[in-house]
N, C-alpha and C positions, 0 to 999 in steps of 0.2 A: 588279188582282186576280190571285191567286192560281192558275194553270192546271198541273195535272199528269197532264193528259190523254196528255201526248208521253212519261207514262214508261211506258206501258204497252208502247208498241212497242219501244223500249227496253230490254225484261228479259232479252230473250237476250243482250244484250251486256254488259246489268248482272250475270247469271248469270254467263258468263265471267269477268269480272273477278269475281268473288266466289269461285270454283272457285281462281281463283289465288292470292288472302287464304288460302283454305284452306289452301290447297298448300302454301304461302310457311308457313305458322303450323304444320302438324302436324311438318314435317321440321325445324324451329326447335327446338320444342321437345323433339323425341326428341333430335337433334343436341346441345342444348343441355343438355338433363336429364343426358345420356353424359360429357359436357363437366362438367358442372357437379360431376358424382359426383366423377370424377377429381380434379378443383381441392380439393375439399374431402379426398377422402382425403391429398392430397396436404398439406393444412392441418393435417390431423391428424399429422402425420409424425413422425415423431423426429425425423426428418432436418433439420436446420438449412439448409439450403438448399432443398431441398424444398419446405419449408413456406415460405420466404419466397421463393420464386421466386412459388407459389399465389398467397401473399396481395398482392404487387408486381401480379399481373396482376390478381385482383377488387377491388383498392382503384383501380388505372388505370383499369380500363373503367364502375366507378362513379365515376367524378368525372370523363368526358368526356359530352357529349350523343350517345343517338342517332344523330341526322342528322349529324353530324359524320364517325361511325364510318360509316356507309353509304355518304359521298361520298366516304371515305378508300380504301374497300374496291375501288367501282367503279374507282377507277383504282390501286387497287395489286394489288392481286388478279391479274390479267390478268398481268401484269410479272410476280412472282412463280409463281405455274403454268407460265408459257412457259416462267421458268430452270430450274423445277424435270424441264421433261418437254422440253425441247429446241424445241418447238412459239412458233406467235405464231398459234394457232388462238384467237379471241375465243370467253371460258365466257358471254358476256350478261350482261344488268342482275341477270336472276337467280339464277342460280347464288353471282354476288357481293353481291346482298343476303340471300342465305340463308345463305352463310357470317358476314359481318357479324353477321344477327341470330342465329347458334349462338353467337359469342364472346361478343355483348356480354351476350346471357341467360343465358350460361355463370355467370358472376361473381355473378348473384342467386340460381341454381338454388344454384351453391355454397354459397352463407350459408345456404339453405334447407335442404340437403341436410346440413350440418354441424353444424346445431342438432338438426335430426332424430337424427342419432349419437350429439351428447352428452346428448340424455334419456333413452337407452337405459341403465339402471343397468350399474356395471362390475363388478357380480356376475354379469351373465350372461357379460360375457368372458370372466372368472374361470373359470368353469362350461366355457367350451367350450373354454380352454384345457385344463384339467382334463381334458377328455373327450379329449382327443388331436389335438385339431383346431390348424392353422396359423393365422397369422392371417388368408389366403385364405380359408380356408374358415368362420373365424368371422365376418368381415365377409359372405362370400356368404351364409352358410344362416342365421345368426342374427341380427345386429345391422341389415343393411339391408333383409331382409323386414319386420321391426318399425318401421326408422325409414322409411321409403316408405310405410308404412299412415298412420302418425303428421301424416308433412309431406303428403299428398296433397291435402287442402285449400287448403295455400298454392301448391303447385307448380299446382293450377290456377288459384287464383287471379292467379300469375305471368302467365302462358297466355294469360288473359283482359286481362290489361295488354298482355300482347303481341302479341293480335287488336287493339288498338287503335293499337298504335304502328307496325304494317305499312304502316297509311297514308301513313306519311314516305318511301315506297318511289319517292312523287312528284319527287321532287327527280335519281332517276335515270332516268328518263319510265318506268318502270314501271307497265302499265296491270292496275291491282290494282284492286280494286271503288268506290274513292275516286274515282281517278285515271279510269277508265272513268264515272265518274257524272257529272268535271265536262267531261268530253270529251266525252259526250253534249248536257249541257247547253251546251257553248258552239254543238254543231253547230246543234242545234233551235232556238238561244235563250232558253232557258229554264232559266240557270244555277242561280237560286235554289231554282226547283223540286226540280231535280235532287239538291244538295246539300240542302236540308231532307229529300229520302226519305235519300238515303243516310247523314244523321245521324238520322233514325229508325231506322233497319235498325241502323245500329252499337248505338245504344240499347238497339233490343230484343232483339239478343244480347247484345249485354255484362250486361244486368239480366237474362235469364232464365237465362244461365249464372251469373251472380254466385249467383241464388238456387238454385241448385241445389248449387253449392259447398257453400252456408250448410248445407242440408240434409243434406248428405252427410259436413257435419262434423258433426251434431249425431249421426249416427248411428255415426262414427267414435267421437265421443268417449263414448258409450252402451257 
């Protein structure tokens, strides 16, 4: 039978670890949404290299896994910072799994971010080039306040795949809210308990944000 008595005493440490999912997932996606803008202006380019240097990097980091990219990160990350600053001072698991997770989010926020531009009609370019404006200033003040209103449903939607995929953070003993659920439960015994709360808890964020998403498009698109 069933006993999930032991996770009660347990929530400060399952807090912790969940504080860190946080943490791990908001600088992700700002990092990555920044990241992402770039890759796709950069798509949109005249520039013939430009644009296929972007697309070389979001068609690579979508056709690698993941967990692949995280175990790659933690040991080349470290190497690369020391060449770059002179140091062999260790950044930790996390610092190189939140870099990991900016690049590899990078490449979806891109597609996201690039579809967003081209629904924006190229009358209004037109229009602000017309008005005096560079294309700095037409992508800053017109074209990505419209297309960021437009994609903001999918980029959280992204977000929300990517509160789930933090989990894989296990494979470099990063103790993220997963990782602390089944470390609790090996300590207490009571492994299964453990990991059945903490795939309830993933649950019922991932579905109360999912519906809020939906919400928040229907009133985007209103």
């Amino acid at each position: 039978m069933m006993d999930f008595s032991q996770i009660v005493p347990a929530l400060p440490a399952l807090w912790q670890g969940m504080l860190l999912t946080l943490k791990l997932l908001v600088l992700a996606v700002l990092g990555g949404v920044a990241l992402g803008t770039l890759l796709a202006l950069a798509r949109l380019s005249h520039n013939r290299t430009l644009s296929f240097l972007a697309g070389f990097y979001v068609n690579y980091f979508r056709s690698i896994p993941l967990l692949l990219v995280i175990t790659w990160f933690y040991f080349v990350v470290p190497f690369i910072i020391g060449w770059l600053t002179g140091t062999n001072q260790p950044i930790g698991a996390f610092t190189s799994c939140l870099i990991a997770f900016m690049m590899f989010e990078a490449a979806y926020y891109c597609e996201i971010v690039r579809a967003g531009i081209q629904s924006i009609s190229r009358g209004q370019v037109n229009a602000a080039y017309a008005l005096g404006m560079n294309y700095r200033q037409t992508m800053q003040l017109v074209i990505l306040p419209q297309a960021f209103r437009k994609m903001t449903p999918l980029l959280l939607q992204q977000s929300i795949i990517l509160f789930q995929d933090t989990s894989l953070v296990y494979a470099v003993g990063l103790m993220d809210f997963l990782n602390t659920a089944r470390s609790q439960g090996d300590i207490t015994g009571y492994l299964h308990e453990f990991l059945l709360f903490a795939g309830f808890v993933y649950f019922i964020v991932s579905f109360g944000a999912s519906r809020l998403v939906k919400r928040l498009q229907k009133r985007l698109t209103v």
